[in-house]
N, C-alpha and C positions, 0 to 999 in steps of 0.2 A: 050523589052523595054530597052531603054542606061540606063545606069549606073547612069547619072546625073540625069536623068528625075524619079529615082527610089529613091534616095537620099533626091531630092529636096520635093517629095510625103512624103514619111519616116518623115523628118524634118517637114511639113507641119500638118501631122498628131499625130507628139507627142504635137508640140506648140497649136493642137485646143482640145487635151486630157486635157491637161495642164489647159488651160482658160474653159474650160467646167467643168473638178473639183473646181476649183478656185470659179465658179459660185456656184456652188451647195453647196459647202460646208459654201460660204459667205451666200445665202439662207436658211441652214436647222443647221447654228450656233444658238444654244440656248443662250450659252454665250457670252456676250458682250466683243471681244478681242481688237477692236480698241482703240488706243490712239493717241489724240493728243497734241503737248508739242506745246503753245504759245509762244512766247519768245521777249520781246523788249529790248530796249539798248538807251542811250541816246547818242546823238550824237551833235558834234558842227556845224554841217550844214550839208544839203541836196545835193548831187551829182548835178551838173547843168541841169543834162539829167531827174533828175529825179522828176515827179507829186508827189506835197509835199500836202496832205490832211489835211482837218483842222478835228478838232473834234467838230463835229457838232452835237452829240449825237447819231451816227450811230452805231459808235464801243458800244452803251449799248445794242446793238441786238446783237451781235456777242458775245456767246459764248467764254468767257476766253482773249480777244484781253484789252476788257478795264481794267482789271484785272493786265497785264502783263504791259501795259503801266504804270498802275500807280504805281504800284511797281519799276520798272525801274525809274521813276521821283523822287518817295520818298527818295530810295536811292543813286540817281543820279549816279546810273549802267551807268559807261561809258566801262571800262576794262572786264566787264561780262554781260551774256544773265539774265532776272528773266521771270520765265516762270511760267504758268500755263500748269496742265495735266488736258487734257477735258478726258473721257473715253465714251466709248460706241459706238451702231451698226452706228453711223452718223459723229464720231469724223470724217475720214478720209476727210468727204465732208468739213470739216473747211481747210485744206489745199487746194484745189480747190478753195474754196473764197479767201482765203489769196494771193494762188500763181493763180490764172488765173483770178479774177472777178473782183480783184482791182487794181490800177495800180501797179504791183509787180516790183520793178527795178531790173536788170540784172549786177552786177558790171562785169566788166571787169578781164580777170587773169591779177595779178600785183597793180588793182588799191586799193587804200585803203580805199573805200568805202565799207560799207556792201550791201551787195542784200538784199530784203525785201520793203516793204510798208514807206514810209516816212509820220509817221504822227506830225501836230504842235499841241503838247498839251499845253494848255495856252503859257507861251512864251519857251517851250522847246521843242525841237525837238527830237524827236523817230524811230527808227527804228524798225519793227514787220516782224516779221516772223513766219512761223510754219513750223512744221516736223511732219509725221505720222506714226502709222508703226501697224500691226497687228500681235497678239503673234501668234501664229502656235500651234495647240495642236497636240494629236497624229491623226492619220489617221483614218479614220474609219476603221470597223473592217469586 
């Protein structure tokens, strides 16, 4: 067998070890490590590219989004993010809604637009986003 074709198996084989632990260990975790950090921001207008949502009473399903906007409005956070921490084994799927189900804008490098969700709360306009991330504990043993 060549060289690359051994390499390329090798490589193939650690990255399906990799996701196969990843599964198992997100499976047979007792404790809840995920987090998810809300975050909105008030902003003076919507990128032109970007689907500007109204608030239609959607975001009171969503987990921590209406929370962070209205925090964001109250203190009329334009210079900083106010966020919410969601915790637990489902926080990560709130980044999946945020970043793939709604229309998530994509800013450009250079532009001065943020990336995130554009939503109009009453007559002010917001920006949401979220970030995930899971702690790591030790290895099993």
């Amino acid at each position: 067998m060549n060289r690359d074709v051994r390499d390329l198996l090798l490589s193939l084989g650690v990255v399906a070890a990799t996701a196969a632990y990843g599964l198992f260990r997100r499976k047979d975790s007792e404790n809840e490590t995920a987090t998810t950090s809300v975050a909105a921001r008030v902003v003076d207008q919507a990128p032109d590219r970007a689907t500007v949502l109204s608030d239609d009473g959607f975001f009171e399903r969503v987990p921590g989004v209406t929370d962070a906007i209205r925090r964001a409005v109250r203190t009329d956070a334009r210079d900083e993010w106010r966020g919410v921490d969601i915790d637990g084994r489902d926080a990560l799927e709130l980044v999946d809604l945020v970043q793939n189900d709604l229309p998530y804008y994509v800013s450009s490098p250079g532009e001065t637009h943020e990336s995130g969700v554009y939503v109009e709360y009453g007559d002010t306009t917001v920006v949401v986003t979220a970030v995930g991330w899971e702690r790591i504990g030790s290895l099993p043993q």
